[in-house]
SEMARTOR-457107 format. One record per residue (C-alpha): residue number from 1; z negated, y negated, x negated. Coordinates in steps of 0.1 Angstrom, whole numbers, padded with zeros to 4 digits, m for minus. Each point is the difference from the previous one (the first is absolute). Example, Ala and Ser with C-alpha at 12.3 -4.5 7.8 and 13.67 -1.06 7.14 Angstrom:
<recs>
<rec vexba="1" w="m0078" v="0045" u="m0123"/>
<rec vexba="2" w="0007" v="m0034" u="m0014"/>
</recs>
This chain:
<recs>
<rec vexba="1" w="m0080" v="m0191" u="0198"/>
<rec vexba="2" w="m0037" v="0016" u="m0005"/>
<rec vexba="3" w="0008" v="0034" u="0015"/>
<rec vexba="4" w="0022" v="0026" u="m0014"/>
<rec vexba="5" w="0011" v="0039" u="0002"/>
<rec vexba="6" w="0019" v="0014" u="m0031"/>
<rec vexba="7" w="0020" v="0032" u="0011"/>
<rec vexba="8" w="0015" v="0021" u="m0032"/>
<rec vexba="9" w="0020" v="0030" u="0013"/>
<rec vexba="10" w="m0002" v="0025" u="m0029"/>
<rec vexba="11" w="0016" v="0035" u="m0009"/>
<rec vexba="12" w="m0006" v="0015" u="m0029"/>
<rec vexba="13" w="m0014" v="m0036" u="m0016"/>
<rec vexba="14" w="m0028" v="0014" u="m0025"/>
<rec vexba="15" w="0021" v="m0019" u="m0031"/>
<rec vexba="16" w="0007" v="m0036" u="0012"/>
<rec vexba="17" w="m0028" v="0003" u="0027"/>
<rec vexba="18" w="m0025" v="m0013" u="m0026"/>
<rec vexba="19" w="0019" v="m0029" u="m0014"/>
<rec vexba="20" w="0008" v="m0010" u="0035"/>
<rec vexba="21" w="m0040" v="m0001" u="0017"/>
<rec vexba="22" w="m0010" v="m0014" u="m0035"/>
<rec vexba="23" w="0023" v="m0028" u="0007"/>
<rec vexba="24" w="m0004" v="m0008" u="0039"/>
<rec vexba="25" w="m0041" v="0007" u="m0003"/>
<rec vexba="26" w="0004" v="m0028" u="m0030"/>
<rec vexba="27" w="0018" v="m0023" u="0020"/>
<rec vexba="28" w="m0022" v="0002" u="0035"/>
<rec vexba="29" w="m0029" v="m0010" u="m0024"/>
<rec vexba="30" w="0019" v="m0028" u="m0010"/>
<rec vexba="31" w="0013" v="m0010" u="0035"/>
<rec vexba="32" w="m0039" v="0002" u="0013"/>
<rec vexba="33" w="0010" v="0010" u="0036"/>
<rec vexba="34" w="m0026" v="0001" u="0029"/>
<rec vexba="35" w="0010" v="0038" u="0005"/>
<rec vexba="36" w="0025" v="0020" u="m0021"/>
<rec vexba="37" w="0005" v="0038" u="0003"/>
<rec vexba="38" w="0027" v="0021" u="m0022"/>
<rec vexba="39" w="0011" v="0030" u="0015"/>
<rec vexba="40" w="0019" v="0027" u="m0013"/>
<rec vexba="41" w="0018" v="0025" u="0026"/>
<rec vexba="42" w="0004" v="0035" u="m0016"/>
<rec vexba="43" w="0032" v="0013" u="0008"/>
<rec vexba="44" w="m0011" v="0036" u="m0003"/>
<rec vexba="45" w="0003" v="m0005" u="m0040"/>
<rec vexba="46" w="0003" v="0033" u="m0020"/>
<rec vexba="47" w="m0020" v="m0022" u="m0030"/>
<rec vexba="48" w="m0037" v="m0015" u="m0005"/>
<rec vexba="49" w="0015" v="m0029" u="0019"/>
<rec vexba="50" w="m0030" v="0006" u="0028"/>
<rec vexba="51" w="m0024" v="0005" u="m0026"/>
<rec vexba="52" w="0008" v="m0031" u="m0016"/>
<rec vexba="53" w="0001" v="m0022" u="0023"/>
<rec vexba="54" w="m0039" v="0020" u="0011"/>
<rec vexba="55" w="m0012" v="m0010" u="m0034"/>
<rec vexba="56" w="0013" v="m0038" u="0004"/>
<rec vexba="57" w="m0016" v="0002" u="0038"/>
<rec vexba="58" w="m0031" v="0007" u="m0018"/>
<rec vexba="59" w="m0001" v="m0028" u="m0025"/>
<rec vexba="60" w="0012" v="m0028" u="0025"/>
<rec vexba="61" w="m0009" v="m0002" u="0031"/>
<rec vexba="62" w="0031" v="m0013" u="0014"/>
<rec vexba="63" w="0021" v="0031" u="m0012"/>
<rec vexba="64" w="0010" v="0021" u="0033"/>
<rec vexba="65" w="0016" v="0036" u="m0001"/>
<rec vexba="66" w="0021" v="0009" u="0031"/>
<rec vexba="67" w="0016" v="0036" u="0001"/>
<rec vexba="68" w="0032" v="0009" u="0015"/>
<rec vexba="69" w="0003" v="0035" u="0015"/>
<rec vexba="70" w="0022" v="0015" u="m0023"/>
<rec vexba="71" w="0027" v="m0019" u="m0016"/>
<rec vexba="72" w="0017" v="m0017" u="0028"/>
<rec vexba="73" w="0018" v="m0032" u="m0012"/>
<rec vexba="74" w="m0006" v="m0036" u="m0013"/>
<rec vexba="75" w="0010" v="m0013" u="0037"/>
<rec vexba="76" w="m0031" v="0023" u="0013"/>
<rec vexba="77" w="m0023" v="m0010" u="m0031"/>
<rec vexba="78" w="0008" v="m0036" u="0008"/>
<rec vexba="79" w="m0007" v="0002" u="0035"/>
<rec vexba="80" w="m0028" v="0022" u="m0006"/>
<rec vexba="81" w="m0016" v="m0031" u="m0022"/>
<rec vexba="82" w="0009" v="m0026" u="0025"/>
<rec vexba="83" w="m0015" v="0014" u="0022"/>
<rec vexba="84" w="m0038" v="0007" u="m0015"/>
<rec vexba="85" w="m0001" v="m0035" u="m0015"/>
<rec vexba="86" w="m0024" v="m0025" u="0010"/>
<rec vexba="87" w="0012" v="m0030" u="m0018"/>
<rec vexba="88" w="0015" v="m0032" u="0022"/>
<rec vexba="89" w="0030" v="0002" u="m0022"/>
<rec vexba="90" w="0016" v="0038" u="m0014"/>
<rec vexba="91" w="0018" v="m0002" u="m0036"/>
<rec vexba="92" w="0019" v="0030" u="m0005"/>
<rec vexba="93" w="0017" v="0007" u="m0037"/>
<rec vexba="94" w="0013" v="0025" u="m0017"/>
<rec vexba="95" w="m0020" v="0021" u="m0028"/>
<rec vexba="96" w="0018" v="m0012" u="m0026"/>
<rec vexba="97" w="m0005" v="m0037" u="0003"/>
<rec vexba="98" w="0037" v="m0006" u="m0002"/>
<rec vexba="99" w="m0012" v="m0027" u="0019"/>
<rec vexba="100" w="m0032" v="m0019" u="m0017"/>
<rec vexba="101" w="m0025" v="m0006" u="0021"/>
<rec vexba="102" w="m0006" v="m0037" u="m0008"/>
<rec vexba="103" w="0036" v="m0004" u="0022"/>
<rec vexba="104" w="m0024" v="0009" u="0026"/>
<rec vexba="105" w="m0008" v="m0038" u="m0002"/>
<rec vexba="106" w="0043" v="m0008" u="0006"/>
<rec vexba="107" w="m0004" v="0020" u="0035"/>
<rec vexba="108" w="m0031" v="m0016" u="0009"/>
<rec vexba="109" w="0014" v="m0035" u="m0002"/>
<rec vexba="110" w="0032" v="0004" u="0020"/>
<rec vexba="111" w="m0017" v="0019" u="0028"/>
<rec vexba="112" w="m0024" v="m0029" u="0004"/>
<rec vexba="113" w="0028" v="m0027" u="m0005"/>
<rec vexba="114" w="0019" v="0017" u="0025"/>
<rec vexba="115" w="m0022" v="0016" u="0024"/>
<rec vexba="116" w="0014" v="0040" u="m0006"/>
<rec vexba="117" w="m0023" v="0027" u="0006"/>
<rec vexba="118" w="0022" v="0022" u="m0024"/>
<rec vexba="119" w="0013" v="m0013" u="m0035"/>
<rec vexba="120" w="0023" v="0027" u="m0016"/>
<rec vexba="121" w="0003" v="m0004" u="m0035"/>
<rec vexba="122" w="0038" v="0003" u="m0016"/>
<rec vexba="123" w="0020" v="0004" u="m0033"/>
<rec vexba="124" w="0029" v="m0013" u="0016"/>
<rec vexba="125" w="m0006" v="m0037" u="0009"/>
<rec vexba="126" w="m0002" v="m0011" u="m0036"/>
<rec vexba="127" w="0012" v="0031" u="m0026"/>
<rec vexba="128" w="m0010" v="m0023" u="m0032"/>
<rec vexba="129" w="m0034" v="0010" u="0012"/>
<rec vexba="130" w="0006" v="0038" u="m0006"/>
<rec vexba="131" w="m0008" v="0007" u="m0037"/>
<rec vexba="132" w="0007" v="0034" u="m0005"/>
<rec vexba="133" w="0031" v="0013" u="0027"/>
<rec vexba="134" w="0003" v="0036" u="0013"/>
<rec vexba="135" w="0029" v="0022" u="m0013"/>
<rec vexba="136" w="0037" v="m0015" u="0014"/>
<rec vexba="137" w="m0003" v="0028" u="0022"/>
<rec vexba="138" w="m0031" v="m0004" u="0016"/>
<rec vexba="139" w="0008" v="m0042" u="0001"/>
<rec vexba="140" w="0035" v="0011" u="0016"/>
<rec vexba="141" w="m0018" v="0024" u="0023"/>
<rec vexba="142" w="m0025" v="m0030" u="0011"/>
<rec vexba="143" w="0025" v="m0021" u="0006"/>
<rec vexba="144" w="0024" v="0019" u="0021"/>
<rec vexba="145" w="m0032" v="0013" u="0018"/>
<rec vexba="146" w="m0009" v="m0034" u="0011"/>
<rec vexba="147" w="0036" v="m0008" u="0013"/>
<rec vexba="148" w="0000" v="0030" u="0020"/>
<rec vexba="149" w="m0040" v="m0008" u="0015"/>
<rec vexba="150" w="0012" v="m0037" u="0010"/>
<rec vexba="151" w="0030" v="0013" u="0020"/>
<rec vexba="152" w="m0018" v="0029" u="0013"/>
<rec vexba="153" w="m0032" v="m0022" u="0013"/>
<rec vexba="154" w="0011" v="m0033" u="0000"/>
<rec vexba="155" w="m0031" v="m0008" u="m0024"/>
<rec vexba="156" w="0006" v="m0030" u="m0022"/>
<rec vexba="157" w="m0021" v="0015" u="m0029"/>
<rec vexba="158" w="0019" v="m0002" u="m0036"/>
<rec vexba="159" w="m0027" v="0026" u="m0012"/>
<rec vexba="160" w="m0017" v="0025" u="0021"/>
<rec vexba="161" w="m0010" v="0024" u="m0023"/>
<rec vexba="162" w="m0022" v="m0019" u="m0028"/>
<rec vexba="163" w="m0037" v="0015" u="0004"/>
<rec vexba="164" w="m0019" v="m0034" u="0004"/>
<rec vexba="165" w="m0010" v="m0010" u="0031"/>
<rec vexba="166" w="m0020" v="m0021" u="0020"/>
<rec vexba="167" w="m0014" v="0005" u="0034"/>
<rec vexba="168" w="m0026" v="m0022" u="0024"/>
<rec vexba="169" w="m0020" v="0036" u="0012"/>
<rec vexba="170" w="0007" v="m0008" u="0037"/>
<rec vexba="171" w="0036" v="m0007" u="m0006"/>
<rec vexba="172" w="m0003" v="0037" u="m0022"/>
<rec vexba="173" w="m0018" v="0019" u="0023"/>
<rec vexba="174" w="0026" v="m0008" u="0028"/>
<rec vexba="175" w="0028" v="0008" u="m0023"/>
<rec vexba="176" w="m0015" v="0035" u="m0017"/>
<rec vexba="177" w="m0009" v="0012" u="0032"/>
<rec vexba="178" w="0037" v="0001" u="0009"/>
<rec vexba="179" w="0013" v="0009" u="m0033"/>
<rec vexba="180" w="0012" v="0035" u="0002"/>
<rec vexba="181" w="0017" v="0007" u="m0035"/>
<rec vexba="182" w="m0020" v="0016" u="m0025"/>
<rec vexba="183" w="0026" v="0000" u="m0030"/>
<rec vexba="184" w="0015" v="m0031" u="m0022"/>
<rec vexba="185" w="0016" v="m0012" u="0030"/>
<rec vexba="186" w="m0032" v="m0011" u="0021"/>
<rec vexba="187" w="0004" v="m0037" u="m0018"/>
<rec vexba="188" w="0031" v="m0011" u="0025"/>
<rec vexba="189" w="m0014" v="0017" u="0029"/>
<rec vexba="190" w="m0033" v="m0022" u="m0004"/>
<rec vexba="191" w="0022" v="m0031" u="m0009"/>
<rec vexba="192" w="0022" v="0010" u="0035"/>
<rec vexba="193" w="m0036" v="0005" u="0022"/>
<rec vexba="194" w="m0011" v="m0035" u="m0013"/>
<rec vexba="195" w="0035" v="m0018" u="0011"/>
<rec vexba="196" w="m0003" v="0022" u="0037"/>
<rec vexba="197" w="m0037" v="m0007" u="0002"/>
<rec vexba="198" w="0010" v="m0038" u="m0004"/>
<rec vexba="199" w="m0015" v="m0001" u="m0038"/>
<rec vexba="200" w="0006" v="m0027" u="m0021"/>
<rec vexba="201" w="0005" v="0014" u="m0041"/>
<rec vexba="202" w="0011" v="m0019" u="m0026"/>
<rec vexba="203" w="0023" v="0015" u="m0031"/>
<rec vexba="204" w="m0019" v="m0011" u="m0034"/>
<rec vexba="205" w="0017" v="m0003" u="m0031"/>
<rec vexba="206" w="m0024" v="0020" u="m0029"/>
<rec vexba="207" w="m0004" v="0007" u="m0034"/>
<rec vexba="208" w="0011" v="0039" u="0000"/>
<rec vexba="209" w="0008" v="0023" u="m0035"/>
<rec vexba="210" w="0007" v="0041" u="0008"/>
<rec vexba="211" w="m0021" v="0026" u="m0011"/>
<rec vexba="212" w="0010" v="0032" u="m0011"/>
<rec vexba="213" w="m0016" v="0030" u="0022"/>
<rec vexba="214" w="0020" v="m0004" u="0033"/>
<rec vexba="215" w="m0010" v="0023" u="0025"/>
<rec vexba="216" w="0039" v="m0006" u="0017"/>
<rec vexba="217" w="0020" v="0028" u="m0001"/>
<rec vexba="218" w="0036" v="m0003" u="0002"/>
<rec vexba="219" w="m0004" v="0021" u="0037"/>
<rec vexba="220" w="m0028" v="m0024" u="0013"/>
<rec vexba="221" w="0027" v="m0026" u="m0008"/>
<rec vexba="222" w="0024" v="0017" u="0020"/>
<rec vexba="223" w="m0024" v="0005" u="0030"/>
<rec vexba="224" w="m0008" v="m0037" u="0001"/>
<rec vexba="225" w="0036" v="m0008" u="0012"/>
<rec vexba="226" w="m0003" v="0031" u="0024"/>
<rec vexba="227" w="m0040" v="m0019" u="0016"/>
<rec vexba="228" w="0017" v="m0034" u="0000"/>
<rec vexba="229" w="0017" v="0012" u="0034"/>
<rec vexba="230" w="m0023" v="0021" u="0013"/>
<rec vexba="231" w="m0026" v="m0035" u="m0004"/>
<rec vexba="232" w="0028" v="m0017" u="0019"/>
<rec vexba="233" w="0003" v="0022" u="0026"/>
<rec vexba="234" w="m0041" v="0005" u="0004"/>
<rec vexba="235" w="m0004" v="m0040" u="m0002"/>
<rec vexba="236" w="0026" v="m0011" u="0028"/>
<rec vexba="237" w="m0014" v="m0022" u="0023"/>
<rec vexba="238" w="m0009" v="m0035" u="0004"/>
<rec vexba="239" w="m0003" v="m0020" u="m0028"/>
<rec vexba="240" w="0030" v="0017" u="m0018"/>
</recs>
């Protein structure tokens, strides 16, 4: 793979921000890619998290800032990313690096050995890879989650909501241009486009430890039950 997007969605990021392009911009030198460009999607951040990402957009030259209109959601942020980038393959990961980036490498290899356009990245496939776990709560919260998306959708996925994915950009625009969730639920509707636009994605085991910081409130987590029908009901069709 010699062509690659990086999409960050970031609120409010000015403290791990750093740490996190430090890292990536590190490991594209490494990598050596033909064309690599690391974009950070402002969610309407109260913070120096636009100005930061402008001084890093200054230093290296493949450093993008995108800027929300206001603060309207990671699913709009994401979308807003995939969207802009001009890479043959989109990588999209959380601020926090919960996810390293070199597992980049994991979803590169099984969309290649299997011919997906779309590799999702999950804790749940292999949970000795996890090495620091959320609260109970939040794990219990995950879990029951995900048994309620795979009755609801019929999707197969053990993890829908880990923030590292992979998309070939034709396969992404097609996808983002249907997506129309802008909050923490936009990762199953894009998962439930793919299967109804005929799709293939694979499910990735990855290296995964939490980060303190979430930006999931306890009433986000209640509305992503509440979107899982309404993105059944807006997604009927064929394919489904």
């Amino acid at each position: 793979m010699d062509s690659l997007s990086i999409v960050i969605p970031a609120y409010n990021e000015e403290r791990r921000l750093p740490q996190t392009l430090d890292r990536i911009l590190e490991w594209v030198r490494r990598r050596g890619f033909g064309f690599c460009e690391v974009m950070v999607v402002d969610d309407g951040s109260r913070d120096q998290t636009a100005a930061l990402t402008e001084e890093y957009e200054k230093a290296h030259g493949c450093v993008r800032l995108l800027r929300n209109p206001g603060n309207r959601g990671k699913g709009y942020a994401v979308r807003h990313g995939m969207l802009e980038a001009k890479g043959e393959w989109i990588l999209y990961t959380d601020a926090d690096l919960s996810a390293p980036i070199e597992e980049f490498d994991k979803l590169c290899r099984a969309a290649a050995a299997s011919g997906a356009v779309v590799a999702v990245g999950s804790r749940a496939m292999d949970r000795s890879l996890v090495a620091v776990h959320q609260s109970p709560f939040r794990e219990f919260s995950g879990r029951f989650f995900n048994l309620v998306m795979r009755l609801v959708t019929g999707l197969p996925f053990r993890d829908t909501q880990c923030g590292f994915k992979l998309f070939r950009a034709d396969a992404a625009r097609q996808i983002f241009a249907l997506q129309k969730q802008d909050g923490f639920s936009f990762d199953v509707e894009d998962l439930l486009i793919s299967k109804k636009l005929g799709l293939r994605a694979v499910e990735v085991p990855v290296r995964w430890a939490n980060v303190e910081g979430t930006k999931v409130q306890l009433s986000s987590g209640v509305q992503s039950f509440v979107d899982l029908v309404r993105i059944r009901m807006d997604h009927r069709g064929n394919g489904q």
